[in-house]
Structure formats: C-alpha cells, structure tokens
C-alpha positions as CSV (number, residue, x, y, z in Angstrom):
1,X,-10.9,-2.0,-12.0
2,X,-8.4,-4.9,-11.5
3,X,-9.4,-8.4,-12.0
4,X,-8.5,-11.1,-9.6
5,X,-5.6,-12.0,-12.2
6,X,-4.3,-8.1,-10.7
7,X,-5.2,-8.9,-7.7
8,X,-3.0,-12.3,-7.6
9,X,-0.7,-11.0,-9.7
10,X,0.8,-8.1,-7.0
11,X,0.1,-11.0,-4.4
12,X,2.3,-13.6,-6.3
13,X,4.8,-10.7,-5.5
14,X,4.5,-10.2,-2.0
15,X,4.7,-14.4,-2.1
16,X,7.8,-14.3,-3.4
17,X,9.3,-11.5,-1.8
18,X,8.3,-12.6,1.7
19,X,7.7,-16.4,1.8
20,X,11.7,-16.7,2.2
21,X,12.1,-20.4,3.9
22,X,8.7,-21.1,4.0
23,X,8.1,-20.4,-0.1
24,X,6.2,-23.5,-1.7
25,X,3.9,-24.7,-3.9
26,X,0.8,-24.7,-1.1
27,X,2.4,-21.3,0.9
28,X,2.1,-19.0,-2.6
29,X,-1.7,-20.8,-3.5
30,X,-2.7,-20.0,0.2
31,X,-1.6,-15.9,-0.5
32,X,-2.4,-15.8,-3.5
33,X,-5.9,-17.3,-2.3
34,X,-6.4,-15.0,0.5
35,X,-5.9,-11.8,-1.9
36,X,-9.0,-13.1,-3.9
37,X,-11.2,-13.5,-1.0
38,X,-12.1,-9.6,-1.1
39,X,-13.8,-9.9,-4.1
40,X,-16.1,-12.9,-3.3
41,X,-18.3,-10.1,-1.7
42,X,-19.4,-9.7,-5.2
43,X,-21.6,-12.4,-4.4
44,X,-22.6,-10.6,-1.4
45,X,-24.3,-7.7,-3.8
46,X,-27.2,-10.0,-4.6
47,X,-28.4,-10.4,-0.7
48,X,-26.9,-6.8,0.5
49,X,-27.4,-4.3,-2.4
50,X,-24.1,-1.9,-2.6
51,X,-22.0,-4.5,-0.2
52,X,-19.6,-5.0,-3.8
53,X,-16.0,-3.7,-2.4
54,X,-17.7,-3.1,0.4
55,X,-18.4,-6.7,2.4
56,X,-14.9,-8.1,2.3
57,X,-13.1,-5.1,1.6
58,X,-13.5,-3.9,5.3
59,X,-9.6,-3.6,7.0
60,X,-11.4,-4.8,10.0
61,X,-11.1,-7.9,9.0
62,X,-7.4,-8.7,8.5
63,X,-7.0,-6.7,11.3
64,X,-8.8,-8.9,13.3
65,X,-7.3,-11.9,11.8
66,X,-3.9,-10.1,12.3
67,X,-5.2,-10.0,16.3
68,X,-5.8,-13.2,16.9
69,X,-2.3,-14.8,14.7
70,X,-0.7,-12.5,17.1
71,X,-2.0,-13.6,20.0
72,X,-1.8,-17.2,18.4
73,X,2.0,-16.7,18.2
74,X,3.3,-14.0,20.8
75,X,0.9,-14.6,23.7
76,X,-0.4,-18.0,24.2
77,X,1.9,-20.4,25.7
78,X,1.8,-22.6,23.0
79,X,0.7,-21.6,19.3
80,X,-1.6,-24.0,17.0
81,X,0.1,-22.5,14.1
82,X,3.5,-23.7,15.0
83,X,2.2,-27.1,16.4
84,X,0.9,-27.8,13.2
85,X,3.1,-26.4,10.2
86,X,6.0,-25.1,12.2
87,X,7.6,-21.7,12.1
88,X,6.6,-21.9,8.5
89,X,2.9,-21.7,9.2
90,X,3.1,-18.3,11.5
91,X,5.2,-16.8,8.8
92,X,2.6,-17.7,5.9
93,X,-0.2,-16.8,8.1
94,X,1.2,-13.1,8.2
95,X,1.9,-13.0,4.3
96,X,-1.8,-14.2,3.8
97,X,-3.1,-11.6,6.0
98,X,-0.3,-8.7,4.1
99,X,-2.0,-10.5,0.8
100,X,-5.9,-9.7,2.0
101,X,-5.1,-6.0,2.7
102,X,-2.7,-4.7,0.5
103,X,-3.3,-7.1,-2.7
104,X,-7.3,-8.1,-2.1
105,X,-8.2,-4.5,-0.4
106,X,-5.3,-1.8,-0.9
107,X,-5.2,-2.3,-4.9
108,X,-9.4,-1.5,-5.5
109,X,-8.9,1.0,-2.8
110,X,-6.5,3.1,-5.2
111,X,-8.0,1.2,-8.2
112,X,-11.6,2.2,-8.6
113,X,-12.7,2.9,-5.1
114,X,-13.7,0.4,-1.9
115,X,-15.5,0.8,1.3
116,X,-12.5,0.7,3.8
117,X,-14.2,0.5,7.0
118,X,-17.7,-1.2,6.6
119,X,-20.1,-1.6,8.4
120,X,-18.8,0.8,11.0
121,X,-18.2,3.4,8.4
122,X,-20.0,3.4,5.4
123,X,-18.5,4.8,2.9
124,X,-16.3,4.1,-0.4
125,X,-13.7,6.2,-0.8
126,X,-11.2,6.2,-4.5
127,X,-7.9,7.4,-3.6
128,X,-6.4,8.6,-6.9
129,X,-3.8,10.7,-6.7
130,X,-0.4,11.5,-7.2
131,X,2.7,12.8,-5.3
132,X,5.3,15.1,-7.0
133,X,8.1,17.7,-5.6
134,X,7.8,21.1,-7.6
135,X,11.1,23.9,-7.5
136,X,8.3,26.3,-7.0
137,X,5.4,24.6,-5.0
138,X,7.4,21.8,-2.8
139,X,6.1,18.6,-2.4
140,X,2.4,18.0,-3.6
141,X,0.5,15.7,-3.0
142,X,-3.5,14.9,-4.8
143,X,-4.2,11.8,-2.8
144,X,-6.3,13.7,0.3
145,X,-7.3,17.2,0.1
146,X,-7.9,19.8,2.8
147,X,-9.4,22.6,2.9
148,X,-12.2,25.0,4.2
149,X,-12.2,22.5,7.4
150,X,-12.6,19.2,5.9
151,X,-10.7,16.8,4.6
152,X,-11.4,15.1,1.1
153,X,-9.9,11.5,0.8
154,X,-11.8,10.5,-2.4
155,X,-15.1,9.9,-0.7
156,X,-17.3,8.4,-3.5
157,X,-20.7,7.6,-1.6
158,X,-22.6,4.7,0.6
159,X,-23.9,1.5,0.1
160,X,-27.1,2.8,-0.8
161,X,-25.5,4.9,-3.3
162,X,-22.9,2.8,-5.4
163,X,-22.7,0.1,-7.1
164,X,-19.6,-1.3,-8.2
165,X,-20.1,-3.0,-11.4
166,X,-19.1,-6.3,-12.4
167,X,-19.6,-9.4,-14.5
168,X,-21.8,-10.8,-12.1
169,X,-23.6,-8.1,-11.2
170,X,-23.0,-5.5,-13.7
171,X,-25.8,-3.2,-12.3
172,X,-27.7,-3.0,-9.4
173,X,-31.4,-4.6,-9.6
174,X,-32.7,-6.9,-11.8
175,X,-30.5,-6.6,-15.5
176,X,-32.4,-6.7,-18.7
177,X,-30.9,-10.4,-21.4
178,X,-29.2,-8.5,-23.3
179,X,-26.7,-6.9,-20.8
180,X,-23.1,-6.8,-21.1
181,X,-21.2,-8.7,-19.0
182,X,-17.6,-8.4,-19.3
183,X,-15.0,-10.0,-17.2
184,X,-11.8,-8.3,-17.5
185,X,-8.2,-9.5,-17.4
186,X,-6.0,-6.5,-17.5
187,X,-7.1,-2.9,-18.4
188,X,-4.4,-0.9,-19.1
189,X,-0.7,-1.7,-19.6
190,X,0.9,-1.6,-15.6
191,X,-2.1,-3.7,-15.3
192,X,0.1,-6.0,-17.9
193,X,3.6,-5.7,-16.5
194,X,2.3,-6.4,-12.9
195,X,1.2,-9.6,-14.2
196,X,4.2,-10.6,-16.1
197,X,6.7,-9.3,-13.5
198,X,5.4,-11.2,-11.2
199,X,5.2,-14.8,-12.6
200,X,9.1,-13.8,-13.5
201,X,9.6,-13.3,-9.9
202,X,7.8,-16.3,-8.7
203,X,9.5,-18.6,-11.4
204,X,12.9,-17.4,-10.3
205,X,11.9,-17.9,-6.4
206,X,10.9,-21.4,-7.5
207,X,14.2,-21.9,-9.7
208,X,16.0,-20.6,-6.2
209,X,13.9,-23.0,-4.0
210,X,14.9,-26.1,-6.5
211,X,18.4,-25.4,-6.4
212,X,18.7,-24.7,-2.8
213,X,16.6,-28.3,-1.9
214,X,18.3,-30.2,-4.8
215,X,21.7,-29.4,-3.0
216,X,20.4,-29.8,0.7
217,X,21.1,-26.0,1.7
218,X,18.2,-25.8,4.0
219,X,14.9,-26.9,4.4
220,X,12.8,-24.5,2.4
221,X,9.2,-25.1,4.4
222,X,6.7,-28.3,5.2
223,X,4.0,-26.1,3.9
C-alpha cells in the first residue's frame, strides 16, 4: 500500500507541473495537504468498522468540491476565491481537488484497493492490471474483465467485509500488545523513484520560481 510519503510524493508532481504562476511555498503545502486527507479516514475505522479507504476515499467528494469551485468561479457574479487570493487561488483550488482524487484516491485505488463510491456504493474495488498490444491478440487489457454478462473491475468486498490494514489499526477489533504495527515509507522500488523524482521536480520549479522573481519576470503567485 503507499504511504502518505507516495501519496505526497505523486502530489508534489502534479504541484509542480500545474501550479505554473501560482507555484509557492503555501500553494504546493496546500496539494500536497489535500492528497493526505484520504487517508485520515483511517481514523474513521475506529467509529465505522471497514470505513479505512473507504470514508475519504469516496470521488464524491472532490466532485462535489469540484461543483461548488466551479460554480465559485464560472457562475457567481463575483468569486470568493478570486476576492481573496486572486486568479492564483481558483487555480490552486483546482490542483488541490486534481491532488485529492488522483494522488489521495486514484493511487490506493490501483495500489491495494479503495471504496470509490461510498456510501452510495459500497464496495472496494483493486484495479490491477495491465495494458499491452500483442501481434497475435491486439490490444489487451487486465484492468476490467468481461464476460458471461458481468463485468469484473477488481471488486474486493464491502465495508463489512474488508479491512484495510494499517499502523493504526492493523486489524479490525480489538488487537492483542504484542501486534505489529508498521508504518511504511516506500514498498517497492517505483515507490522509490516516485519519491525522489519528484522532490527533483519540485526543487527545479522552485530554482525556476527564484530566478524568474529575482529578475522581476512576473509575479509568480500571492499564495
């Protein structure tokens, strides 16, 4: 499973890929912030049994986030997000919310499994897979299945029947002293190069933003 050190890892490169003018100190903490929120529903396990990947990790919620920024900035007559930070703040807002689903949600959803769709649909699904063009076969693809009517996407189980483990709450229930708890950093060795490819990339968008301000080329964000 990927730690929040993955999880802020792919988000630091979304941030610095994205941010453009409005890259900053506070703009890549706030994305990089909102990719961790997903896994505060670990938390959530101890009140809701099962709700780990499952609470937070529900695309309803950035897309109702991603409703009302959108209404905030193409429909209102006048937007609190540009009153208050500018342009800059409607552009962050959007990374943040790119951050939450693809970063915070998307990565455990192909990454050990998450419940996509919860509470209206409760179920976690693992979508591991691959894609690949064969001389003989054509294009395959292992990510959704079909056949005999029904359509396999990695379907794992409910709430009431999975339990994501963790260092918190490695297993569901009451755990005995002498459990394990183990708090990973990265797992295998993408897990690795994710990490270190994308504190090159943010250094380098910093270096960029330096120069750029040091020379007056542009005012890089007030966030």
């Amino acid at each position: 499973m990927p730690s929040t050190v993955v999880h802020c890892a792919l988000a630091g490169l979304l941030a610095a890929a994205l941010l453009g003018p409005a890259f900053s100190r506070r703009s890549v903490a706030a994305v990089l912030g909102a990719a961790v929120v997903p896994d505060l529903d670990v938390l959530g396990g101890f009140l809701l049994p099962g709700t780990h990947r499952a609470l937070l990790h529900t695309f309803l919620i950035p897309l109702a986030l991603a409703a009302l920024v959108h209404y905030d900035a193409r429909v209102r007559e006048r937007s609190r997000l540009r009153d208050r930070w500018g342009a800059a703040g409607v552009r962050v807002a959007w990374v943040c919310l790119l951050a939450y689903a693809v970063a915070g949600i998307g990565l455990d959803l192909f990454v050990g499994g998450a419940n996509p769709l919860y509470p209206v649909h409760d179920q976690f699904y693992r979508l591991n897979g691959g894609l690949e063009y064969s001389t003989r076969r054509g294009w395959v693809q292992t990510f959704v299945e079909f056949g005999s009517g029904e359509v396999d996407a990695g379907r794992v189980g409910s709430t009431d029947e999975v339990h994501v483990p963790s260092g918190v709450d490695p297993t569901r229930g009451a755990e005995p002293e002498e459990v394990d708890r183990v708090f990973p950093v990265v797992r295998s060795g993408w897990q690795l190069l994710l990490v270190v490819t994308s504190l090159i990339a943010l250094a380098g968008r910093a270096l960029d933003a330096r120069r750029y301000s040091d020379r007056g080329e542009g005012d890089l964000g007030n966030l």
